[in-house]
C-alpha positions as CSV (number, residue, x, y, z in Angstrom):
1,X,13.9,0.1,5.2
2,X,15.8,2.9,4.4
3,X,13.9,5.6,3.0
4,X,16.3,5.9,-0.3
5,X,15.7,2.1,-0.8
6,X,12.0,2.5,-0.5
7,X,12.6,5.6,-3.2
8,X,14.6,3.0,-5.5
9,X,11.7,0.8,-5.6
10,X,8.8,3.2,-6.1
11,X,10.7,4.3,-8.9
12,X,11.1,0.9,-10.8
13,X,7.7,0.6,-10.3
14,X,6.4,3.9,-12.3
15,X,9.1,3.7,-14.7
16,X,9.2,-0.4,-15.8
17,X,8.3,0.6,-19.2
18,X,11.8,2.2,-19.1
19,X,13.5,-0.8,-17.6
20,X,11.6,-3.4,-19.7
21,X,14.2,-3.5,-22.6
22,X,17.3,-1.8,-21.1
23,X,20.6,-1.1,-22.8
24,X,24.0,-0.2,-21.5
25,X,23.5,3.2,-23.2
26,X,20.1,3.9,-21.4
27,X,21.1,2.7,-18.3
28,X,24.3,5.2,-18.0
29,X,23.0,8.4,-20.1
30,X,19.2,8.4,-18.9
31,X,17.3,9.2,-15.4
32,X,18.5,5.9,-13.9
33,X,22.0,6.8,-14.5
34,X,21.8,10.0,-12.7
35,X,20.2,8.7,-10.2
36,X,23.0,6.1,-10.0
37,X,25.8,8.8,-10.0
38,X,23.7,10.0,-7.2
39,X,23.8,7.3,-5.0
40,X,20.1,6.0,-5.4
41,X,21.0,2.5,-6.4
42,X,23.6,1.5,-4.1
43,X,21.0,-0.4,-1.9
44,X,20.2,-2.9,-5.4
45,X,22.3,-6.5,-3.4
46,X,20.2,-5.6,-0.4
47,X,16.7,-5.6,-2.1
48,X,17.9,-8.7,-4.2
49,X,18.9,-10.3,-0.9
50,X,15.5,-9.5,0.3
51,X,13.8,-10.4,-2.9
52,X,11.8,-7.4,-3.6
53,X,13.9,-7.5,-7.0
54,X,15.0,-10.0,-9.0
55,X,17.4,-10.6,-12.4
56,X,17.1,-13.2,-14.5
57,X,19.4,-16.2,-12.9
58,X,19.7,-17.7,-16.2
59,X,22.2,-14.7,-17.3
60,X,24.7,-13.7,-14.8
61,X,25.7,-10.5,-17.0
62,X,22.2,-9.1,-16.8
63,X,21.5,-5.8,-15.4
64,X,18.1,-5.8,-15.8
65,X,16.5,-5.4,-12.5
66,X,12.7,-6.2,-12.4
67,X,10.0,-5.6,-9.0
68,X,9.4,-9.2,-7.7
69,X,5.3,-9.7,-6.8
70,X,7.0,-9.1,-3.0
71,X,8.5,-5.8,-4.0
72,X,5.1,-4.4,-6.1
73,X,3.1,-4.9,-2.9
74,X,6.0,-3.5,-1.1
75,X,5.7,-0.4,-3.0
76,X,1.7,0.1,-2.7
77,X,1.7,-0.2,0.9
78,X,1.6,-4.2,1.6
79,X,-1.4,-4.4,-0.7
80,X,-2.8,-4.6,-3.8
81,X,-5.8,-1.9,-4.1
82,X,-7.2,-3.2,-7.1
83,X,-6.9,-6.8,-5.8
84,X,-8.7,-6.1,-2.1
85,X,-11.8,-4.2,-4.0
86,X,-12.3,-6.5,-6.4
87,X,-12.2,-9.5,-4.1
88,X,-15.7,-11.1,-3.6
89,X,-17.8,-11.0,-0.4
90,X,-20.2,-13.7,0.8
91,X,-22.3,-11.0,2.8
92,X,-21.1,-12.4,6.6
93,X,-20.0,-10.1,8.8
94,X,-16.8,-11.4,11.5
95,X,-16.7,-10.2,14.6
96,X,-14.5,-10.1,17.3
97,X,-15.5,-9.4,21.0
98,X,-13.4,-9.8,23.2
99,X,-13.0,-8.3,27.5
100,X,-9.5,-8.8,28.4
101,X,-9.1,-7.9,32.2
102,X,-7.5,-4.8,33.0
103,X,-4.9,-6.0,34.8
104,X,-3.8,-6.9,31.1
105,X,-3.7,-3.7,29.4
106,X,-0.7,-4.6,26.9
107,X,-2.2,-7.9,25.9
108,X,-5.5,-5.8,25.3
109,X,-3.6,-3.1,23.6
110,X,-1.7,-5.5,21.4
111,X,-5.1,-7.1,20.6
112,X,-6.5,-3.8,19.4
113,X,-3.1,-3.1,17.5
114,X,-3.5,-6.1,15.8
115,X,-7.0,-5.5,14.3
116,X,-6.0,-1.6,13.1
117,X,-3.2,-3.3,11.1
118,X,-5.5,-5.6,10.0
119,X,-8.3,-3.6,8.6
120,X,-10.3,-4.0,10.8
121,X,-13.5,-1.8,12.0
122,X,-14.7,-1.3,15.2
123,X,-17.7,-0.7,16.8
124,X,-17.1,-0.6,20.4
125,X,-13.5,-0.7,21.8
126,X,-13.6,-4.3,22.2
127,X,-15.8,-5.2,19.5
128,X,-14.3,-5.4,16.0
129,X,-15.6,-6.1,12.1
130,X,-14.3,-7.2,9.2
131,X,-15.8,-8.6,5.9
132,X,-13.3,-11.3,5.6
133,X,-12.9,-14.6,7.0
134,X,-10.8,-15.2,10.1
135,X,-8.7,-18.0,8.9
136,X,-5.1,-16.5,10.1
137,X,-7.0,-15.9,13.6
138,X,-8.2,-18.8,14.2
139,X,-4.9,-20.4,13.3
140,X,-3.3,-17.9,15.8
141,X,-6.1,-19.2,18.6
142,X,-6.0,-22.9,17.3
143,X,-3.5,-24.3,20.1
144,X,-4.6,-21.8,22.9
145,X,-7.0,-22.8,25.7
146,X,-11.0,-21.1,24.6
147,X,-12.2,-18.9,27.0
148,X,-15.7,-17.3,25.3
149,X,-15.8,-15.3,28.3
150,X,-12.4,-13.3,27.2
151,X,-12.4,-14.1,23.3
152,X,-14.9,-14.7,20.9
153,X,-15.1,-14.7,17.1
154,X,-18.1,-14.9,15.3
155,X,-20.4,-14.9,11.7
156,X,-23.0,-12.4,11.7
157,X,-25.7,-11.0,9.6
158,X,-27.6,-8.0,10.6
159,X,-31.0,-9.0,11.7
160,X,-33.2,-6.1,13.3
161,X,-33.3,-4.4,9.4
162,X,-29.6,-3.0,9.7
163,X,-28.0,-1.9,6.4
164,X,-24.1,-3.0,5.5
165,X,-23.3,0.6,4.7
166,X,-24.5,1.7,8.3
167,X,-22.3,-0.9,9.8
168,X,-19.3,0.5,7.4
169,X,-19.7,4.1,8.5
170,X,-20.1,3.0,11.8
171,X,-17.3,0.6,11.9
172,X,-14.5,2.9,9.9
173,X,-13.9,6.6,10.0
174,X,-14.2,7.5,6.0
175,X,-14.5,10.5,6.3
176,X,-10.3,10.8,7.7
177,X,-9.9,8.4,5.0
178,X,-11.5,10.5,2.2
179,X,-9.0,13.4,3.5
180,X,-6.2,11.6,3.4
181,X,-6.9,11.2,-0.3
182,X,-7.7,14.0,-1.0
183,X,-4.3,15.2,0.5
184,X,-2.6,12.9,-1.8
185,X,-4.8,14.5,-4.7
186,X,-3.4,17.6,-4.2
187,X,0.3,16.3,-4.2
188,X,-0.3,14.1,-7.3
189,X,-1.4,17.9,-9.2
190,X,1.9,19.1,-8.0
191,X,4.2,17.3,-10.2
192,X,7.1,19.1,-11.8
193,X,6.0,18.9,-15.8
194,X,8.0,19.2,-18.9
195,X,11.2,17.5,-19.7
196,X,14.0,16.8,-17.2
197,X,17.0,18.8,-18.8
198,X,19.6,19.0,-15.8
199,X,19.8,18.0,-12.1
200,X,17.8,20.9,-10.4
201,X,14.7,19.2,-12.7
202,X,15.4,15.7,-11.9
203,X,16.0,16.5,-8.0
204,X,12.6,18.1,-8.0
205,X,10.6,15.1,-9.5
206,X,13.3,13.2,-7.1
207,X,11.7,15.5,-4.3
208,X,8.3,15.0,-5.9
209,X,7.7,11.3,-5.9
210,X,9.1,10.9,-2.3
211,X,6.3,13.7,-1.4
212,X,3.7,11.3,-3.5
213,X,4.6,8.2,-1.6
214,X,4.2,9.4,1.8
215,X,1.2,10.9,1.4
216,X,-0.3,7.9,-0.5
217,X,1.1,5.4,1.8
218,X,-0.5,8.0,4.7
219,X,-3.9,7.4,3.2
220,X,-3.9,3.6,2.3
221,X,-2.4,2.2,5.2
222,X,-5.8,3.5,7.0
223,X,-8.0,2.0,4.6
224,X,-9.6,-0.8,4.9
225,X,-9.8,-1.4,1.1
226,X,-13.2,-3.2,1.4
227,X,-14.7,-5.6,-1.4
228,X,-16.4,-3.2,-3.8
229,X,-20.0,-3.3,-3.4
230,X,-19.9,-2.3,0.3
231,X,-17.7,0.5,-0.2
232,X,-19.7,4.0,0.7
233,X,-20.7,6.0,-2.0
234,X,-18.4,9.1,-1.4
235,X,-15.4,7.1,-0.9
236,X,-12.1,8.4,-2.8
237,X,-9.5,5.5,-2.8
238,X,-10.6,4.3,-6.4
239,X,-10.5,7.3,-7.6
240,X,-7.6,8.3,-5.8
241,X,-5.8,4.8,-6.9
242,X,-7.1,5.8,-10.9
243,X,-5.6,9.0,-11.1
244,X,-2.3,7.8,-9.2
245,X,-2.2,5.2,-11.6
246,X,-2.5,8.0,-14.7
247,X,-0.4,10.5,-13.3
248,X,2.7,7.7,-12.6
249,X,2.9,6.8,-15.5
250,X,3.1,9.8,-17.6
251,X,6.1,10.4,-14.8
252,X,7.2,7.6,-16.1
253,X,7.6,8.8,-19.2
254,X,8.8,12.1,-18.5
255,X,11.7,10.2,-17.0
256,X,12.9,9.2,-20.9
257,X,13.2,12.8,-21.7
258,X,16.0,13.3,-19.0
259,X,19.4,14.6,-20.6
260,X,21.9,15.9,-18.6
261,X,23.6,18.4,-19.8
Protein backbone atom coordinates (compact mmCIF):
# COMPACT_ATOMS: atom_id res chain seq x y z
CA UNK A 1 0.00 0.00 0.00
CA UNK A 2 1.19 3.18 -0.61
CA UNK A 3 2.95 4.78 2.14
CA UNK A 4 0.64 8.13 2.12
CA UNK A 5 -2.41 5.71 2.28
CA UNK A 6 -0.97 3.85 5.15
CA UNK A 7 -0.39 7.60 6.69
CA UNK A 8 -4.24 8.38 5.93
CA UNK A 9 -5.22 5.62 8.07
CA UNK A 10 -3.00 5.84 11.01
CA UNK A 11 -4.27 9.14 11.26
CA UNK A 12 -8.04 8.33 11.44
CA UNK A 13 -7.11 6.06 13.85
CA UNK A 14 -5.44 8.55 16.58
CA UNK A 15 -7.73 11.29 15.70
CA UNK A 16 -11.56 9.44 15.64
CA UNK A 17 -12.51 11.63 18.36
CA UNK A 18 -12.17 14.33 15.79
CA UNK A 19 -13.95 12.54 13.03
CA UNK A 20 -16.71 11.16 15.31
CA UNK A 21 -19.15 14.14 14.90
CA UNK A 22 -17.76 15.98 11.78
CA UNK A 23 -19.12 19.11 10.20
CA UNK A 24 -18.45 20.71 6.84
CA UNK A 25 -16.75 23.50 8.70
CA UNK A 26 -14.29 21.18 10.59
CA UNK A 27 -13.62 19.09 7.86
CA UNK A 28 -12.34 22.21 5.47
CA UNK A 29 -10.83 24.72 8.23
CA UNK A 30 -9.14 21.95 10.63
CA UNK A 31 -5.93 19.41 10.33
CA UNK A 32 -7.92 17.12 7.95
CA UNK A 33 -8.46 19.89 5.68
CA UNK A 34 -4.97 20.72 5.30
CA UNK A 35 -4.01 17.59 4.98
CA UNK A 36 -6.67 17.40 2.21
CA UNK A 37 -5.32 20.55 0.32
CA UNK A 38 -2.13 18.55 0.66
CA UNK A 39 -2.98 15.67 -1.08
CA UNK A 40 -3.23 13.14 1.91
CA UNK A 41 -6.78 11.98 1.23
CA UNK A 42 -6.84 11.43 -2.34
CA UNK A 43 -6.39 7.55 -1.81
CA UNK A 44 -10.11 7.61 0.39
CA UNK A 45 -12.27 5.40 -3.00
CA UNK A 46 -9.31 3.06 -2.84
CA UNK A 47 -9.39 2.23 1.01
CA UNK A 48 -13.29 2.20 0.70
CA UNK A 49 -12.83 -0.25 -2.30
CA UNK A 50 -10.68 -2.22 -0.03
CA UNK A 51 -12.77 -1.80 2.97
CA UNK A 52 -10.36 -0.63 5.52
CA UNK A 53 -13.01 2.44 5.74
CA UNK A 54 -16.35 2.62 5.54
CA UNK A 55 -19.45 5.53 5.38
CA UNK A 56 -22.59 4.97 6.36
CA UNK A 57 -24.57 3.32 3.18
CA UNK A 58 -27.71 4.47 4.50
CA UNK A 59 -26.65 8.35 3.56
CA UNK A 60 -25.12 8.79 0.36
CA UNK A 61 -24.20 12.57 1.29
CA UNK A 62 -22.15 11.51 4.19
CA UNK A 63 -18.56 12.36 4.48
CA UNK A 64 -17.97 10.80 7.53
CA UNK A 65 -15.30 8.29 7.05
CA UNK A 66 -14.86 5.72 9.88
CA UNK A 67 -11.72 2.69 10.25
CA UNK A 68 -13.58 -0.60 9.41
CA UNK A 69 -12.40 -3.62 12.19
CA UNK A 70 -10.15 -4.55 8.74
CA UNK A 71 -8.58 -1.09 8.62
CA UNK A 72 -7.83 -0.82 12.77
CA UNK A 73 -5.86 -4.09 12.56
CA UNK A 74 -4.43 -2.69 9.38
CA UNK A 75 -3.09 0.14 11.25
CA UNK A 76 -1.57 -1.80 14.37
CA UNK A 77 0.37 -4.10 12.30
CA UNK A 78 -2.29 -7.07 11.35
CA UNK A 79 -3.02 -7.38 15.04
CA UNK A 80 -4.57 -6.47 17.89
CA UNK A 81 -1.99 -6.20 20.93
CA UNK A 82 -4.36 -5.97 23.55
CA UNK A 83 -6.43 -8.82 21.99
CA UNK A 84 -3.29 -11.47 21.49
CA UNK A 85 -2.14 -10.89 25.37
CA UNK A 86 -5.19 -11.11 26.69
CA UNK A 87 -6.23 -14.28 24.92
CA UNK A 88 -6.23 -17.40 27.23
CA UNK A 89 -3.73 -20.32 27.03
CA UNK A 90 -4.51 -23.92 27.95
CA UNK A 91 -0.73 -24.58 28.98
CA UNK A 92 0.21 -26.97 25.58
CA UNK A 93 2.92 -26.32 23.83
CA UNK A 94 2.70 -26.93 19.48
CA UNK A 95 5.42 -27.92 17.94
CA UNK A 96 6.50 -28.23 14.59
CA UNK A 97 9.46 -30.49 13.44
CA UNK A 98 9.99 -30.96 10.40
CA UNK A 99 13.49 -32.33 7.94
CA UNK A 100 12.79 -31.28 4.52
CA UNK A 101 15.53 -32.74 2.21
CA UNK A 102 18.04 -30.52 0.96
CA UNK A 103 17.42 -30.85 -2.40
CA UNK A 104 14.35 -28.75 -1.32
CA UNK A 105 15.74 -25.63 0.05
CA UNK A 106 12.89 -23.22 -1.13
CA UNK A 107 10.14 -25.49 0.15
CA UNK A 108 12.26 -25.53 3.44
CA UNK A 109 12.82 -21.89 3.36
CA UNK A 110 9.19 -21.09 2.62
CA UNK A 111 8.41 -23.41 5.64
CA UNK A 112 10.57 -21.36 7.94
CA UNK A 113 9.11 -18.05 6.35
CA UNK A 114 5.85 -19.17 7.20
CA UNK A 115 6.35 -19.74 10.97
CA UNK A 116 8.39 -16.11 11.48
CA UNK A 117 5.27 -14.56 10.03
CA UNK A 118 3.39 -16.57 12.14
CA UNK A 119 4.80 -15.97 15.56
CA UNK A 120 6.31 -18.53 15.85
CA UNK A 121 9.49 -19.55 18.13
CA UNK A 122 12.06 -21.77 17.38
CA UNK A 123 14.27 -23.88 18.97
CA UNK A 124 16.24 -25.59 16.50
CA UNK A 125 16.11 -24.52 12.77
CA UNK A 126 13.65 -27.08 12.08
CA UNK A 127 11.89 -27.21 15.24
CA UNK A 128 9.33 -24.53 15.97
CA UNK A 129 6.83 -23.40 19.09
CA UNK A 130 3.98 -21.73 19.47
CA UNK A 131 1.35 -21.43 22.31
CA UNK A 132 -1.63 -21.57 20.01
CA UNK A 133 -3.42 -24.28 18.41
CA UNK A 134 -2.52 -25.32 14.83
CA UNK A 135 -5.95 -25.24 13.34
CA UNK A 136 -5.05 -23.14 9.98
CA UNK A 137 -2.00 -25.77 9.61
CA UNK A 138 -3.62 -28.57 9.89
CA UNK A 139 -6.18 -27.27 7.42
CA UNK A 140 -3.26 -26.36 5.09
CA UNK A 141 -1.83 -30.23 5.55
CA UNK A 142 -5.53 -31.75 5.59
CA UNK A 143 -5.54 -32.92 1.80
CA UNK A 144 -1.69 -33.54 1.53
CA UNK A 145 -0.23 -37.13 1.73
CA UNK A 146 1.48 -37.49 5.84
CA UNK A 147 4.85 -38.19 5.88
CA UNK A 148 6.01 -38.01 9.89
CA UNK A 149 9.30 -38.57 8.60
CA UNK A 150 9.27 -34.93 6.78
CA UNK A 151 6.47 -33.14 8.91
CA UNK A 152 5.21 -33.44 12.16
CA UNK A 153 3.05 -31.34 14.51
CA UNK A 154 2.55 -32.00 17.87
CA UNK A 155 1.04 -31.14 21.70
CA UNK A 156 3.67 -30.98 24.28
CA UNK A 157 4.13 -30.31 27.88
CA UNK A 158 7.55 -29.99 29.39
CA UNK A 159 8.25 -33.08 31.32
CA UNK A 160 11.99 -33.33 32.67
CA UNK A 161 11.10 -30.11 35.22
CA UNK A 162 11.38 -27.44 32.22
CA UNK A 163 9.86 -23.98 32.97
CA UNK A 164 7.50 -22.07 30.21
CA UNK A 165 9.61 -19.03 30.54
CA UNK A 166 12.83 -21.04 29.72
CA UNK A 167 11.16 -22.38 26.64
CA UNK A 168 10.04 -18.52 25.71
CA UNK A 169 13.53 -17.15 26.09
CA UNK A 170 14.75 -19.96 24.35
CA UNK A 171 12.25 -20.05 21.67
CA UNK A 172 12.15 -15.92 20.85
CA UNK A 173 14.91 -13.37 20.93
CA UNK A 174 13.32 -10.68 23.54
CA UNK A 175 15.89 -9.14 24.09
CA UNK A 176 15.83 -7.57 19.92
CA UNK A 177 12.34 -7.25 20.77
CA UNK A 178 12.74 -5.15 24.04
CA UNK A 179 15.08 -2.79 21.72
CA UNK A 180 12.95 -2.38 19.22
CA UNK A 181 10.59 -0.83 21.76
CA UNK A 182 12.57 0.90 23.26
CA UNK A 183 13.49 2.56 19.91
CA UNK A 184 9.92 3.31 19.43
CA UNK A 185 10.06 4.83 23.12
CA UNK A 186 12.36 7.26 22.21
CA UNK A 187 10.44 8.35 18.96
CA UNK A 188 7.06 8.51 20.83
CA UNK A 189 9.09 11.38 23.41
CA UNK A 190 9.92 13.20 20.23
CA UNK A 191 6.61 14.52 19.31
CA UNK A 192 6.41 18.08 18.18
CA UNK A 193 4.10 19.75 21.29
CA UNK A 194 2.05 22.79 21.41
CA UNK A 195 -0.55 23.91 19.10
CA UNK A 196 -0.35 23.46 15.24
CA UNK A 197 -0.51 27.21 14.07
CA UNK A 198 0.69 26.97 10.24
CA UNK A 199 2.11 24.31 7.83
CA UNK A 200 5.84 24.08 9.01
CA UNK A 201 3.99 22.71 12.57
CA UNK A 202 1.57 20.45 10.91
CA UNK A 203 4.31 18.99 8.44
CA UNK A 204 6.38 18.17 11.41
CA UNK A 205 3.78 16.11 13.39
CA UNK A 206 2.99 14.94 9.54
CA UNK A 207 6.79 13.91 9.69
CA UNK A 208 6.39 12.71 13.22
CA UNK A 209 3.65 10.12 13.05
CA UNK A 210 5.10 8.55 9.86
CA UNK A 211 8.52 8.27 12.14
CA UNK A 212 6.05 6.66 15.00
CA UNK A 213 4.56 4.08 12.76
CA UNK A 214 7.58 2.68 11.32
CA UNK A 215 9.34 2.21 14.20
CA UNK A 216 6.30 0.67 16.00
CA UNK A 217 5.37 -1.44 13.15
CA UNK A 218 9.43 -2.35 13.23
CA UNK A 219 8.96 -3.69 16.71
CA UNK A 220 5.52 -5.45 16.66
CA UNK A 221 5.81 -7.31 13.59
CA UNK A 222 8.69 -9.28 15.57
CA UNK A 223 6.74 -9.99 18.46
CA UNK A 224 5.11 -12.72 19.08
CA UNK A 225 2.49 -11.03 21.33
CA UNK A 226 2.18 -14.11 23.59
CA UNK A 227 -0.95 -14.79 26.01
CA UNK A 228 -0.14 -12.76 29.15
CA UNK A 229 0.96 -14.95 31.80
CA UNK A 230 3.89 -16.47 29.82
CA UNK A 231 5.19 -13.23 28.77
CA UNK A 232 8.97 -12.63 30.44
CA UNK A 233 9.13 -10.30 33.09
CA UNK A 234 11.24 -7.59 31.34
CA UNK A 235 9.24 -7.56 28.38
CA UNK A 236 8.31 -3.87 27.00
CA UNK A 237 5.46 -4.31 24.38
CA UNK A 238 2.65 -3.55 27.10
CA UNK A 239 4.22 -0.94 28.12
CA UNK A 240 5.30 0.19 25.01
CA UNK A 241 1.57 -0.39 23.55
CA UNK A 242 0.25 1.87 27.02
CA UNK A 243 2.23 4.69 26.45
CA UNK A 244 1.56 4.59 22.56
CA UNK A 245 -1.82 4.48 23.41
CA UNK A 246 -1.39 7.85 25.77
CA UNK A 247 0.85 9.69 23.71
CA UNK A 248 -1.74 9.21 20.38
CA UNK A 249 -4.22 10.38 21.72
CA UNK A 250 -3.17 13.63 23.17
CA UNK A 251 -1.88 13.93 19.30
CA UNK A 252 -5.03 13.57 18.67
CA UNK A 253 -6.08 16.31 20.30
CA UNK A 254 -3.34 18.56 19.47
CA UNK A 255 -4.72 18.09 15.96
CA UNK A 256 -8.08 20.30 16.94
CA UNK A 257 -5.91 23.18 17.77
CA UNK A 258 -4.59 23.37 14.11
CA UNK A 259 -5.41 26.92 12.41
CA UNK A 260 -3.87 27.89 9.47
CA UNK A 261 -3.04 31.03 9.20
Amino acid sequence: MNPKTEEFLNLLLWSVDLLARPTFLNLTDTYEGWAYRNAQLKHVSRLEQRQLIARDASCPDDRLYRLTALGRLRVLGGRDPEERWARPWDGQWRLVLFDVPTGLNAQRERLRRYQRDKGFGYLQNSVWITPDPLEEERQILGGGKINVESLLLLEARPCAGEADAEIVVGAWDFERINHRYGRHRKIVEERPGGAMRNDTTAKALLRWAAAEREAWLEAVTIDPLLPARILPSDYLGQQAWRRRVEVLRDAGRQLRTFNRA
